[in-house]
N, C-alpha and C positions, 0 to 999 in steps of 0.2 A: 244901624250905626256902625260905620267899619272900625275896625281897631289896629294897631297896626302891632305884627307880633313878629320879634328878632330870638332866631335859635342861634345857638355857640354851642362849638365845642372849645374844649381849651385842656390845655393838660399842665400838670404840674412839673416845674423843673426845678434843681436845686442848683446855685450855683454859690462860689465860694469866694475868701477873699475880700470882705469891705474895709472904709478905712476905720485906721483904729485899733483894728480887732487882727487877732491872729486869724491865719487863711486856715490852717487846720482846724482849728476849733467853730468859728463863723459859718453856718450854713445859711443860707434865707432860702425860702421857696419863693418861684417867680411863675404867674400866670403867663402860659402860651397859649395864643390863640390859633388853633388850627382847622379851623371851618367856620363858617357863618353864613347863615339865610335870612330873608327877608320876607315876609308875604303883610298883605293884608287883607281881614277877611272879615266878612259881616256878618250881623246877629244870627247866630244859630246855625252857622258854614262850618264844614267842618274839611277838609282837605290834609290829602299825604303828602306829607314833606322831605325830602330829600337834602342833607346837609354831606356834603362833599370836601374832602379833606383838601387842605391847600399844598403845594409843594412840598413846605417843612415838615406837614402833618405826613406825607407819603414818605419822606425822607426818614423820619422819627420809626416808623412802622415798618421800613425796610430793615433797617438799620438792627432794630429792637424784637423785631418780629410778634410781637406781644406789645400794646402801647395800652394804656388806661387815660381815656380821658371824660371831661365832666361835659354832660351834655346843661344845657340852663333855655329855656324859654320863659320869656320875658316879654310882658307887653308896656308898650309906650305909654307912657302920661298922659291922660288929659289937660290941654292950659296950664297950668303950673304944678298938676301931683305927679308927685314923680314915679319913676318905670313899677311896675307890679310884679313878682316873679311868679307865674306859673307853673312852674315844672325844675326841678333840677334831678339828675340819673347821674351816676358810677356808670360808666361802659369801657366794657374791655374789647377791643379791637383786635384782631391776629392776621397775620400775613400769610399768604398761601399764596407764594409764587414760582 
């Protein structure tokens, strides 16, 4: 039976300023998404995966030299259950250019 399984990466950003609230004091963290794959695979497949930083993710990691982002694989619902999460990782990425 195939399953269908979506990897992310995504990194946390914090940004300031909502209404209301004073901008100094107000932080929120905001998920950015900066890579995602798709496969699908059947009972008892097992394959290497390759998840690939998008533009912003390169830009973030140029910029930063050092980026920390959250990898998450997640498999799809059956019919009406919803996504299942397989795996979530901490990974620190570094720049060497």
């Amino acid at each position: 039976m195939p399953c269908a399984v979506v990897y992310l990466l995504s990194a946390g950003e914090y940004t300031t300023g909502f209404p209301g609230t004073k901008a100094s004091v107000s932080k929120k963290r905001r998920g950015v998404v900066l890579g995602r794959t798709a496969v699908t695979l059947h009972g008892g497949q097992r394959r290497k995966i390759t998840v690939k930083l998008d533009a912003a993710g390169m830009r973030m990691l140029k910029q930063k030299h050092k980026l920390v982002v959250y990898f998450t694989a997640t498999q799809a619902g059956l019919g009406s259950s919803p996504p299942q999460l397989l795996k979530r990782a901490k990974i620190v990425l570094r720049y060497h250019g």
